[in-house]
C-alpha positions in Angstrom: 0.0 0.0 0.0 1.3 3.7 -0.7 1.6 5.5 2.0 2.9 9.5 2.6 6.0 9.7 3.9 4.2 11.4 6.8 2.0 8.6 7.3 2.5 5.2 9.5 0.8 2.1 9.5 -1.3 1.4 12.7 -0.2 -1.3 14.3 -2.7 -4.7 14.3 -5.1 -2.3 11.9 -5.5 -3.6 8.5 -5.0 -1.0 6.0 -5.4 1.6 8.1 -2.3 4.6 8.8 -2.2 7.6 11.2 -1.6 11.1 9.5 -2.4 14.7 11.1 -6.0 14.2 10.5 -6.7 10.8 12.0 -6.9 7.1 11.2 -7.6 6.8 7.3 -7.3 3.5 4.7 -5.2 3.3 1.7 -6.6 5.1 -1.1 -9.0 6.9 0.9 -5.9 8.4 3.4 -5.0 10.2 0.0 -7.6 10.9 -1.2 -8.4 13.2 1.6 -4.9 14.0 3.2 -4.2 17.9 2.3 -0.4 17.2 2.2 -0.2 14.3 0.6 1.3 14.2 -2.8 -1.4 12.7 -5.0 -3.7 14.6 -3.7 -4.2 16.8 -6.6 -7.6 19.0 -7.3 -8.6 20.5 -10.8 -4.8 19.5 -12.2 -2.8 21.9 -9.6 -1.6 20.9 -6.4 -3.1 22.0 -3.5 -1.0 22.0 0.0 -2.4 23.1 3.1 0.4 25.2 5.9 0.2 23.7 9.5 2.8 25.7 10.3 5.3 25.1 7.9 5.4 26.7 4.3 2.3 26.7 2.0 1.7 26.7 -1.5 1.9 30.4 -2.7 1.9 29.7 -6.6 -1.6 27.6 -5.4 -3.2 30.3 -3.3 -3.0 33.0 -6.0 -4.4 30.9 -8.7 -7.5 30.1 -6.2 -8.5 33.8 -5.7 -10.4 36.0 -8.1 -11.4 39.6 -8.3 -15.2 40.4 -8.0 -15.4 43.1 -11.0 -17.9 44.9 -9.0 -16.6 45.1 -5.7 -13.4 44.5 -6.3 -13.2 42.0 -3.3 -11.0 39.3 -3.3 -13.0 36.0 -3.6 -12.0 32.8 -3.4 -14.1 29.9 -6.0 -14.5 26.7 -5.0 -16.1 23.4 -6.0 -17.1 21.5 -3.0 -17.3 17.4 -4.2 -19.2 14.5 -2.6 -20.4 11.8 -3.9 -21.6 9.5 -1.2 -24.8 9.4 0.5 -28.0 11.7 0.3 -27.8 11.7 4.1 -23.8 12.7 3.6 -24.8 15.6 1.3 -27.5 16.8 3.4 -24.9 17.6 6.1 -22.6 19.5 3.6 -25.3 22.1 3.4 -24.4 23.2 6.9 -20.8 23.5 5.9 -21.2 25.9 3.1 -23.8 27.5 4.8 -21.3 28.4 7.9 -18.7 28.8 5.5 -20.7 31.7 4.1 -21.9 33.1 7.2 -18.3 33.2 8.9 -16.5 35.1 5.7 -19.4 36.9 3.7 -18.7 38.2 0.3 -15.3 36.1 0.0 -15.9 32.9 -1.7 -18.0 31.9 -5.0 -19.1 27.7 -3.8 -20.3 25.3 -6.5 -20.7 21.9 -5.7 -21.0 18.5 -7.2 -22.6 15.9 -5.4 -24.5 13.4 -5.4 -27.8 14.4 -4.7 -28.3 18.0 -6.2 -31.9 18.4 -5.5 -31.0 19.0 -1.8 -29.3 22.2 -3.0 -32.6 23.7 -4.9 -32.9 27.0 -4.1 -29.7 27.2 -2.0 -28.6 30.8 -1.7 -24.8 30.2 -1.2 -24.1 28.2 -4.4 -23.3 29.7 -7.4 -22.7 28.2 -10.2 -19.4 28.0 -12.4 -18.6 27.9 -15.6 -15.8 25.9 -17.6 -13.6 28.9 -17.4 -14.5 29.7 -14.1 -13.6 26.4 -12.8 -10.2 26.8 -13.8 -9.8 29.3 -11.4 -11.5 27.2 -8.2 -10.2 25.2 -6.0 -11.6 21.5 -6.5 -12.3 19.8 -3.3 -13.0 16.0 -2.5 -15.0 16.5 1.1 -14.9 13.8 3.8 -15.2 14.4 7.4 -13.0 12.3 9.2 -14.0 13.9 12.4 -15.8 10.9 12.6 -12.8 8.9 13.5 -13.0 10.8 17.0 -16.6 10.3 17.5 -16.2 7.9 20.4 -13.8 10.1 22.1 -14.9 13.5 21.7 -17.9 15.7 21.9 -18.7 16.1 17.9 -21.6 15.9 15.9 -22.2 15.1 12.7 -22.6 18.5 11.8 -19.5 19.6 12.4 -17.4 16.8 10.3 -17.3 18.9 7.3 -16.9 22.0 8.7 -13.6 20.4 10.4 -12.2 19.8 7.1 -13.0 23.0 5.5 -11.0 24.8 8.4 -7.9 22.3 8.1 -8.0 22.6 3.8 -9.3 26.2 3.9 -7.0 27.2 7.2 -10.0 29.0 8.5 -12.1 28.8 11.3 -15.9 28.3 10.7 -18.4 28.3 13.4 -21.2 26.1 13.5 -24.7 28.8 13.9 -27.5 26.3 13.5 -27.7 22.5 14.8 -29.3 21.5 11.6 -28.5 21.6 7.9 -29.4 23.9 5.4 -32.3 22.8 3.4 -34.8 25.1 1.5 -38.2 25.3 -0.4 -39.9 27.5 -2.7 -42.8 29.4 -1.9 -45.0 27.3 -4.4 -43.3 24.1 -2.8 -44.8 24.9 0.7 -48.2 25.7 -1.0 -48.5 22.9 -3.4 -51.1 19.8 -1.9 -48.7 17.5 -0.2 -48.5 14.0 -1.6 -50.0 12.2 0.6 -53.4 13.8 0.1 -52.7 13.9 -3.6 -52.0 10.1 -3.6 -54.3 8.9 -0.8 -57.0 11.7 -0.7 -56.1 12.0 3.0 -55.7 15.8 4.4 -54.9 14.8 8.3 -51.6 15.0 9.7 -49.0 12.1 9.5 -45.7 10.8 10.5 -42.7 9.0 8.0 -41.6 5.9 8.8 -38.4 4.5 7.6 -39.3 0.9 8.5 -36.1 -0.6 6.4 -32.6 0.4 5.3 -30.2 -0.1 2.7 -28.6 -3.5 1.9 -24.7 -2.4 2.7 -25.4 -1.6 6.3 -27.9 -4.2 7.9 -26.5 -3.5 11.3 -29.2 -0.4 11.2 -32.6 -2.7 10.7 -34.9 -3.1 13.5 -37.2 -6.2 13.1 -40.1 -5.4 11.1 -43.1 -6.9 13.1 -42.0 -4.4 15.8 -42.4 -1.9 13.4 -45.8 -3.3 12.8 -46.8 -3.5 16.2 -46.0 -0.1 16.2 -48.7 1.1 13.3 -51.2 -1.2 15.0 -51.1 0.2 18.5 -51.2 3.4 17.0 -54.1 2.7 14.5 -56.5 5.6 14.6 -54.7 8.1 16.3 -51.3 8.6 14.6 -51.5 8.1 10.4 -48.5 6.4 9.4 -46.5 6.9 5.5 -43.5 4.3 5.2 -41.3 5.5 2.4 -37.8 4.5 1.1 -35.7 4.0 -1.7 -36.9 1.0 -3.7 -34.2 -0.7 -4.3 -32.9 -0.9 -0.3 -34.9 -3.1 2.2 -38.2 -1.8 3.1 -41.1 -4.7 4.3 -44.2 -3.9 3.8 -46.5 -2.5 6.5 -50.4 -2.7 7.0 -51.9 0.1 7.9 -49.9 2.9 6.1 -50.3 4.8 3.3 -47.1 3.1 1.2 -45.1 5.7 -0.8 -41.7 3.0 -0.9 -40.4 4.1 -4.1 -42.5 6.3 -5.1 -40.6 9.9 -4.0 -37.7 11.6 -5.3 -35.2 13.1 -3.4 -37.1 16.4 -3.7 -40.7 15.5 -3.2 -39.6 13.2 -0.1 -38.2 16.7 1.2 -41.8 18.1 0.5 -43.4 15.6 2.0 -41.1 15.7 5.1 -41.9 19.6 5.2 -45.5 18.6 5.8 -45.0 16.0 8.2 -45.9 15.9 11.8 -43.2 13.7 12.7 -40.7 10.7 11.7 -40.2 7.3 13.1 -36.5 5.5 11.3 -33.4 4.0 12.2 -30.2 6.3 11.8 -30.6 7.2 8.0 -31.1 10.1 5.8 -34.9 10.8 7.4 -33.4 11.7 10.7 -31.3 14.3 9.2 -33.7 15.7 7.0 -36.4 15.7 10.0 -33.9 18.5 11.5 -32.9 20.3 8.4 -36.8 20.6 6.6 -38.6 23.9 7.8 -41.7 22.9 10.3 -45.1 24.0 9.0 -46.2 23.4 12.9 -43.8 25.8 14.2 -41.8 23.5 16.4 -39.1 21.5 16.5 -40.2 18.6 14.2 -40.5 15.4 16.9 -38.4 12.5 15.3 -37.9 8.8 17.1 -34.6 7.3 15.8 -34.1 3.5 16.7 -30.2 3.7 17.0 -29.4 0.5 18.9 -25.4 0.8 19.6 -24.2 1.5 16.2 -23.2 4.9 16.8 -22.8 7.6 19.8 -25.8 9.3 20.3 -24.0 12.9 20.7 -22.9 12.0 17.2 -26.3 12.1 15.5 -29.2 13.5 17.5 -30.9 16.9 17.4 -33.1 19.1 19.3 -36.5 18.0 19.3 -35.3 14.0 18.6 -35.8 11.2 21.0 -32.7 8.8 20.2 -32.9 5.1 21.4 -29.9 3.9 21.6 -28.3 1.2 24.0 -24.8 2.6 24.3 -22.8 1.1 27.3 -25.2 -1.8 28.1 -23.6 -4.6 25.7 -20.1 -5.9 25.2 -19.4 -4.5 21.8 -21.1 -1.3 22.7 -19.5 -0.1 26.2 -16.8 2.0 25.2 -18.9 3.2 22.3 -20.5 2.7 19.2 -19.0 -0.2 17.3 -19.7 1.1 14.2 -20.0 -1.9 12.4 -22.1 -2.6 9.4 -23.9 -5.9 8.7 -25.6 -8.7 10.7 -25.5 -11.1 8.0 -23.4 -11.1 5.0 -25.3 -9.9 1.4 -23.3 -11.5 -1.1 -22.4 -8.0 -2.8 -18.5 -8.7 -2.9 -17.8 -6.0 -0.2 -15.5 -6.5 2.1 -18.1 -5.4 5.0 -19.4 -8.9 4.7 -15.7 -10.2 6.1 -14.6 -7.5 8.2 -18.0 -5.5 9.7 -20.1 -8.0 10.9 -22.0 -7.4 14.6 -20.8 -9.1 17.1 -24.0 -10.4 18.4 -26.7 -11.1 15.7 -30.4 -12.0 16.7 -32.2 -14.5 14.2 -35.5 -13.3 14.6 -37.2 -15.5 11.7 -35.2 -18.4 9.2 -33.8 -15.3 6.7 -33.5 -12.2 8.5 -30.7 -11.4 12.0 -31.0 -7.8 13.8 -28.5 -6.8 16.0 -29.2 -7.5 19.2 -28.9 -3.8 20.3 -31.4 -3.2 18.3 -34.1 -6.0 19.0 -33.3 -4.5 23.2 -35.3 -1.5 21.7 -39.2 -2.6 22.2 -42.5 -1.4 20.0 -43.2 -0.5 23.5 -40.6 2.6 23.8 -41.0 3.6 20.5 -44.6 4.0 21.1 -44.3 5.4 24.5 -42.1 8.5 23.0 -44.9 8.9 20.2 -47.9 9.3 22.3 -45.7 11.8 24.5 -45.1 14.0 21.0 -48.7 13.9 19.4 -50.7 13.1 23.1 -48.9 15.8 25.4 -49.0 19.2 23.3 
């Protein structure tokens, strides 16, 4: 494996070295590692001073005149092409970004999911020439490495890597990300009525996950038991990709493959609340505008996957069942599947719980996650529709 010649191996990790911004493996350490020397971004080299001497020849090509103002602005192209749930957490980066130095940077981005960035005031976008004249960055947030051992959420991951590339420091002003609509967006008939001919309120519920990390499931007759207990006084919508894991329920109005990336933000922007594992709906929950003027209530199953400080909001009750097992105690164990999926990844060899629960002939939950009953799932709901 290439390594930096700052970089070490970590002993009795496979494929894994230490450099100045944590724990990183193979390709992906250079991927992301400011100093390393095939790290390169839109054909120049970009180098990042941590004390020692920086890339001058870089720096000037990176800043352009406004021909208004005649401020100094700096262009750059923010990259990610990972998850939806990984995008939508980016918008809080450029937005602080933006808010922290007004007026001195021009930010496009390529990602993944662009619909998250409709109507997102900070982007601007560049043309060919323009681009030569940005700084092209690959954006990963390997504060996550530290998650166990530090107070750091999820919302600041990014924003820890613009300040190391970028040498800045950015402030985090909202604990949510940075998600907007359209006037005619938040007037238009929501879907569920459009689709169902129902106008009451309703909650989402995620009651599946994608293939590549299992780990997350809960079983789905506790799900189910859920709806039914709840029949007639909460109106449940299960929605999802369709081509991840998502069991049928009874007793919902099923939109499973049947939203885009946009109209599941509309549809979230007229939702009373959101039941889901830790996923994309949890973050959106936070970062969609409330037409109930409140914090929008969200239950998130997390089972010991991950440290609650990590991922929860304001206004989110997160199960979780950090510190009661084994593999959880120091921690989330971060670890991805419960059975393997066949796909070739190496998650099926290396990831797999610890301590998977067969709760029928074809289908193991973590354990951590089958300690989480209907029962407390249901208890939180009645508390956020029952109490107000």
């Amino acid at each position: 494996m290439q390594l930096c010649a700052h970089a070490q191996l970590v002993k009795n990790q496979k494929n894994l070295v230490r450099c100045n911004l944590g724990l990183f493996g193979g390709d992906v350490h250079r991927s992301i590692c400011s100093i390393c020397p095939s790290h390169v971004a839109g054909g120049r080299q970009i180098t990042v001073d941590r004390g020692g001497s920086s890339s001058q020849q870089a720096k000037k090509a990176l800043v352009v005149i406004d021909s208004e103002s005649g401020q100094k602005r700096r262009m750059l192209v923010l990259q990610c092409r990972l998850s939806p749930g990984d995008v939508l957490m980016l918008t809080a980066a450029v937005r602080d970004l933006h808010r922290a130095f007004p007026g001195q940077f021009i930010t496009d981005i390529e990602t993944s999911a662009p619909d998250l960035w409709a109507y997102n005031p900070w982007i601007t976008k560049l043309d060919r020439s323009q681009r030569s004249n940005a700084s092209v960055l690959e954006m990963h947030y390997p504060l996550i490495n530290s998650s166990n051992q530090k107070p750091v959420h999820f919302l600041q991951g990014y924003i820890d890597f613009l300040e190391r590339c970028l040498r800045l420091r950015v402030p985090v002003t909202e604990f949510r990300g940075d998600i907007y609509l359209s006037g005619e967006e938040r007037n238009w008939t929501n879907q569920v009525e459009e689709t169902f001919g129902f106008k009451g309120t309703y909650w989402i519920m995620m009651a599946g996950g994608k293939y590549d990390f299992t780990a997350k499931w809960w079983p789905p007759d506790y799900y189910q038991e859920v709806v039914d207990r709840l029949a007639g006084r909460v109106q449940f919508v299960q929605c999802g990709e369709k081509h991840h894991w998502h069991p049928p329920l009874r007793g919902v109005f099923d939109l499973v493959g049947k939203t885009s990336i946009r109209q599941f933000v509309r549809l979230m922007y007229h939702a009373q609340g959101v039941v889901c594992p830790v996923t994309f709906a949890m973050h959106l929950a936070a970062a969609v505008p409330s037409k109930f003027n409140r914090l929008r209530p969200c239950v998130v199953i997390g089972g010991g996957r991950e440290p609650p400080h990590w991922e929860a909001y304001p206004g989110h009750q997160y199960l979780h069942t950090i510190g009661m097992l084994p593999c959880c105690a120091m921690g989330g164990c971060w670890k991805s599947r419960c059975q393997p999926v066949g796909d070739g990844n190496r998650k099926d060899d290396e990831n797999m719980c610890e301590r998977p629960v067969p709760v029928r002939s074809d289908l193991k939950i973590a354990q951590c996650m089958t300690m989480i009953k209907s029962d407390d799932v249901i208890r939180v709901i009645e508390k956020f529709v029952f109490s107000c």
